[in-house]
C-alpha positions in Angstrom: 7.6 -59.3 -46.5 6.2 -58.0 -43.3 7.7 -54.7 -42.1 9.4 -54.6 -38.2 9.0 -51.5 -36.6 12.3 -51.8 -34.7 12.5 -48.4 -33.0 8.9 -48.7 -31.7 7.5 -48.9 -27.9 5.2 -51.7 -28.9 8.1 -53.8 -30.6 10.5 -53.3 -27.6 7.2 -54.6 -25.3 6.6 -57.3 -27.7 10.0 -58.9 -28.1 11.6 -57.5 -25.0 9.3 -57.4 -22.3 10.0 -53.9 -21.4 7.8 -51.0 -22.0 9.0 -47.9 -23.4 10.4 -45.5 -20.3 9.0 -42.2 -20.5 11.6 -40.5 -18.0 13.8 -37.7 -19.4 17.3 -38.4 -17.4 19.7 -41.1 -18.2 19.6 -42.3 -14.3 15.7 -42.9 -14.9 15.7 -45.1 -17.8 18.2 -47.0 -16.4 15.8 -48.2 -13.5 12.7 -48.4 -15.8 14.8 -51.3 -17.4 15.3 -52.9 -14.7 11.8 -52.4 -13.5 9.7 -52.5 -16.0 11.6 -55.7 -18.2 11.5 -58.5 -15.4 7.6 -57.6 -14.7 6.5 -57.9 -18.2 8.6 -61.0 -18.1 6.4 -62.4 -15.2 3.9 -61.4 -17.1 4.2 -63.2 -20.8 5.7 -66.8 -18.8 2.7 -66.5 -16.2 0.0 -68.8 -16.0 -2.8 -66.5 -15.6 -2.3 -65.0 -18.4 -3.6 -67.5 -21.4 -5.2 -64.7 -23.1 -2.4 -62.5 -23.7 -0.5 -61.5 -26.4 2.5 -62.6 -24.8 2.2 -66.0 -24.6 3.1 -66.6 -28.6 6.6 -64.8 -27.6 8.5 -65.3 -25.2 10.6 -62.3 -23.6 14.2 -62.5 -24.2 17.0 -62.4 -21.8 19.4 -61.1 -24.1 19.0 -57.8 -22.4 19.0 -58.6 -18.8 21.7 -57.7 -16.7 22.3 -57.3 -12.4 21.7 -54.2 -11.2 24.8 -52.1 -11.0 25.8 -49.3 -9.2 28.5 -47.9 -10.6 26.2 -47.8 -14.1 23.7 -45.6 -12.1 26.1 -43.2 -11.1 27.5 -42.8 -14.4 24.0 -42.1 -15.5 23.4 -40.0 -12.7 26.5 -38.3 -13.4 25.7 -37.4 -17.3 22.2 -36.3 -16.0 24.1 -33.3 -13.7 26.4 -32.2 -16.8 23.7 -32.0 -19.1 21.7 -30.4 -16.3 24.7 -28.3 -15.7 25.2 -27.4 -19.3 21.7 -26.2 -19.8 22.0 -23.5 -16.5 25.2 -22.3 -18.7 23.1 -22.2 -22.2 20.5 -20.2 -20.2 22.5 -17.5 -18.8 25.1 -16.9 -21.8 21.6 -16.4 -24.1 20.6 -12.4 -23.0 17.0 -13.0 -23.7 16.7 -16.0 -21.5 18.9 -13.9 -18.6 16.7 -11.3 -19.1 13.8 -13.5 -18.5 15.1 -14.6 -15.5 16.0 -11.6 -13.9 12.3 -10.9 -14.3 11.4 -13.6 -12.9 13.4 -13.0 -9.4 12.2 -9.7 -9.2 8.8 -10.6 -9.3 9.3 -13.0 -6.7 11.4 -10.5 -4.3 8.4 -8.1 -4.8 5.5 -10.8 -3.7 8.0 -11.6 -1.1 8.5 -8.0 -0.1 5.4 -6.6 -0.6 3.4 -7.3 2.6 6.4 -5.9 4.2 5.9 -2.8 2.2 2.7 -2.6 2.8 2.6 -2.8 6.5 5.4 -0.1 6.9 3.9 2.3 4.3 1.0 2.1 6.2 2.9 2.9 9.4 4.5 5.5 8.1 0.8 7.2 6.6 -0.5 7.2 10.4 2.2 8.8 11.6 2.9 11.6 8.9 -1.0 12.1 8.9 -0.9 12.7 13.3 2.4 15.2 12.6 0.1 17.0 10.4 -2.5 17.3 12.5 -0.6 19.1 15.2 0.3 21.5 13.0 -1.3 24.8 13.6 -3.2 26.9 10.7 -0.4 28.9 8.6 -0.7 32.4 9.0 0.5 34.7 6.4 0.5 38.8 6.1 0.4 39.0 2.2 -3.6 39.3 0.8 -5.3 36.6 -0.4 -4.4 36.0 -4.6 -7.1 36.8 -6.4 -8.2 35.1 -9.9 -6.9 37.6 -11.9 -3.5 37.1 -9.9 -3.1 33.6 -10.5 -4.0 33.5 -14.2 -1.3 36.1 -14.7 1.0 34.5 -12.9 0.6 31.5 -14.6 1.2 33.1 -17.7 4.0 34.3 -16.7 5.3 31.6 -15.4 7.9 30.5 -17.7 9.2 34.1 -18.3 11.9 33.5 -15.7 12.7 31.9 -12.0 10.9 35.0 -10.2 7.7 33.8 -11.8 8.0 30.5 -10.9 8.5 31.8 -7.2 5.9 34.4 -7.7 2.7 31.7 -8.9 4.6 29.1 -6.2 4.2 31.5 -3.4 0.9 32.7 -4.1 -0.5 29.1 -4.3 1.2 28.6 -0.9 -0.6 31.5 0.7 -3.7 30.9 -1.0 -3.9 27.7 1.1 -3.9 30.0 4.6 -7.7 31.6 3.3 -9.4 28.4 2.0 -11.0 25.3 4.1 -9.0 22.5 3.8 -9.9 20.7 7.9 -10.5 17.7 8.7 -13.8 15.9 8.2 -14.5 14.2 11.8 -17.5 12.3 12.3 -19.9 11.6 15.6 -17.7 9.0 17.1 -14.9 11.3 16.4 -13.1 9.5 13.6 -11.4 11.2 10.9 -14.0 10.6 7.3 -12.3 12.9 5.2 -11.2 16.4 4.5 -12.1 19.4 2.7 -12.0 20.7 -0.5 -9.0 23.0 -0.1 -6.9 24.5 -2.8 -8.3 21.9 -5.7 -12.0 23.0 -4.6 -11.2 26.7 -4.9 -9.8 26.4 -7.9 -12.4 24.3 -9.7 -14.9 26.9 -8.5 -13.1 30.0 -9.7 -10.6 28.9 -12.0 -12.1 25.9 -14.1 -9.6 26.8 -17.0 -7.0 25.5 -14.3 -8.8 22.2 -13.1 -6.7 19.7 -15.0 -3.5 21.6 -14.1 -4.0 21.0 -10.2 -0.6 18.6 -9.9 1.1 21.7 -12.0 0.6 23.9 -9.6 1.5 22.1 -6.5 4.5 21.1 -8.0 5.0 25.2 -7.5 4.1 25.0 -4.6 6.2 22.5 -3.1 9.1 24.6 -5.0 8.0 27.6 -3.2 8.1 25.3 0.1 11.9 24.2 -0.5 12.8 28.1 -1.4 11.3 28.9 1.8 13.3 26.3 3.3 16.9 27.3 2.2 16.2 31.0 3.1 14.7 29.8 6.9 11.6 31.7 6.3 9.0 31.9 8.9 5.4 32.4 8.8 3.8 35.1 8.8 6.3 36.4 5.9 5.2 35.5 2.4 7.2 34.6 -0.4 7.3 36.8 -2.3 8.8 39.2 0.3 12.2 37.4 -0.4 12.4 38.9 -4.3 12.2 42.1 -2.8 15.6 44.2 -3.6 18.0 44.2 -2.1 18.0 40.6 -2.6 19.4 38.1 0.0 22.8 36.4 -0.4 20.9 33.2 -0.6 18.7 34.3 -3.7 21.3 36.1 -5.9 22.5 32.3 -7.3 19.1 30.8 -7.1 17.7 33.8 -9.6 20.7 33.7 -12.1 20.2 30.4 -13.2 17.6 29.2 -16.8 13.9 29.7 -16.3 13.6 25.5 -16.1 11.7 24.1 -13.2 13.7 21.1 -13.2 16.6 23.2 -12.8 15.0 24.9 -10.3 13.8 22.3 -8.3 17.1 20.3 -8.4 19.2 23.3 -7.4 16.8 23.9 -4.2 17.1 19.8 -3.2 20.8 19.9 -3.6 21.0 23.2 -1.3 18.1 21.2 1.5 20.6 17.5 1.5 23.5 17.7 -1.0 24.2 14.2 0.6 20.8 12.8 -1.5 21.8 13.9 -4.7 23.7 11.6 -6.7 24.3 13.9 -9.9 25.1 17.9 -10.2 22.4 19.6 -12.6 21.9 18.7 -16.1 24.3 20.7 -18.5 23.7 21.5 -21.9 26.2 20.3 -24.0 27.5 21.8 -26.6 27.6 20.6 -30.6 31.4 20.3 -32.1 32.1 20.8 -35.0 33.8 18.4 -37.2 36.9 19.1 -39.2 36.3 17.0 -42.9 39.3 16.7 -45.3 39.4 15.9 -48.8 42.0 15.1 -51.0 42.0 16.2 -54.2 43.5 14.4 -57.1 46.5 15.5 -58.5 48.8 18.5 -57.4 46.0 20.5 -55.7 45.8 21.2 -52.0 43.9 19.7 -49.1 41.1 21.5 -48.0 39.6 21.7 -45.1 36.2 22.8 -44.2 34.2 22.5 -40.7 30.9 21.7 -40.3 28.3 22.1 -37.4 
């Protein structure tokens, strides 16, 4: 007995007259039926078409129906639910919601980004012409030696006066090296010079890879200078100096941790920036255990750390 393959494309084309409709939604394969059906039924009955397979089978009209409406909508409707369903399935799965969100804020950013761009660069030209017009610093405290800054660095983490000290001694090493602008023959700005990270990779190589290190001190020494309101030609290190300001007392007291530091000075500058106090170190409580004992003994009790 020959076997019917009931369920394929060619046995729906060959005893229908309709091919099999490769759209995905319920609305879709509803027209492809009525589209595709009456053609291939053109097609089979024709008398052009001799050759064909068709002509030894007839398509039926079991199948046929008038177009209606109402059926399309109902399609149309079940398409938007599953649709709908789908969107739900998506965002109550966390991997998939997590997917998404990455995906919509790598499209804000390739939206936003030649925004970005053209206001950063705004905002470079106009910090680099403020820093032009500022005149050379002047300071009356000698310039730091290599000797100087090595011990200060060593000293460094000793307590919050060293931090000040190396901070402030970077800071005034900038007034003695050459750090002007580079300006060509047609009187554009090429470059700059060396400064502060050329002095030190000529006289303090052991220091060249800790160049962001140290102007991290220095921009601490900056924001000291800062809160106390101190003016050039007075150096840094004049303000640890007994007796001692009523600004400095609280800024000395505190751990010797930069981040501490740094975050105290910020919150003194704009208290309205700063969204949470300084970090504190929490302490470890201890935890009572109990244990019953069988029998008539007692509970004990014993604490541990």
């Amino acid at each position: 007995m020959r076997k019917k393959y009931e369920h394929s494309a060619y046995y729906y084309a060959y005893h229908h007259g309709w091919t099999y409709s490769e759209a995905r939604t319920y609305a879709g394969k509803y027209l492809d039926m009525h589209t595709y059906r009456p053609r291939m039924r053109v097609r089979a009955n024709g008398e052009f078409n001799e050759k064909d397979w068709f002509k030894w089978q007839s398509a039926s009209k079991e199948f046929d129906s008038t177009f209606n409406p109402l059926l399309l909508l109902a399609c149309a409707a079940v398409d938007i639910g599953i649709a709908m369903r789908d969107q739900v399935m998506k965002f109550a799965d966390p991997v998939e919601r997590d997917r998404m969100k990455r995906e919509l804020m790598r499209d804000l950013r390739r939206v936003r980004r030649p925004f970005y761009y053209a206001q950063e660069v705004q905002r470079r030209r106009q910090l680099a012409q403020a820093r032009r017009k500022i005149k050379r610093r002047r300071t009356t405290a000698p310039m730091p030696t290599r000797e100087d800054i090595l011990k200060a660095w060593d000293e460094r983490k000793a307590s919050r006066e060293g931090m000040i000290i190396l901070g402030g001694m970077i800071h005034d090493l900038e007034c003695y090296v050459d750090n002007y602008l580079k300006i060509n023959e047609n009187g554009k700005v090429i470059g700059r010079n060396r400064g502060i990270r050329g002095w030190i990779e000529n006289n303090i190589p052991e220091l060249k890879g800790k160049y962001k290190t140290l102007m991290r001190y220095k921009a601490l020494a900056v924001r000291l200078r800062q809160v106390t309101e101190t003016k050039d030609p007075k150096p840094t290190s004049k303000l640890l100096e007994k007796p001692l300001e009523k600004k400095i007392e609280p800024i000395l007291e505190g751990a010797p941790i930069f981040s501490h530091l740094f975050g105290q000075l910020e919150y003194m500058l704009a208290p309205e920036t700063v969204m949470l106090d300084l970090p504190r170190v929490r302490k470890k409580k201890s935890r009572r255990r109990t244990v019953k004992l069988s029998g008539s003994r007692m509970i004990q009790s014993f604490s541990i750390s």
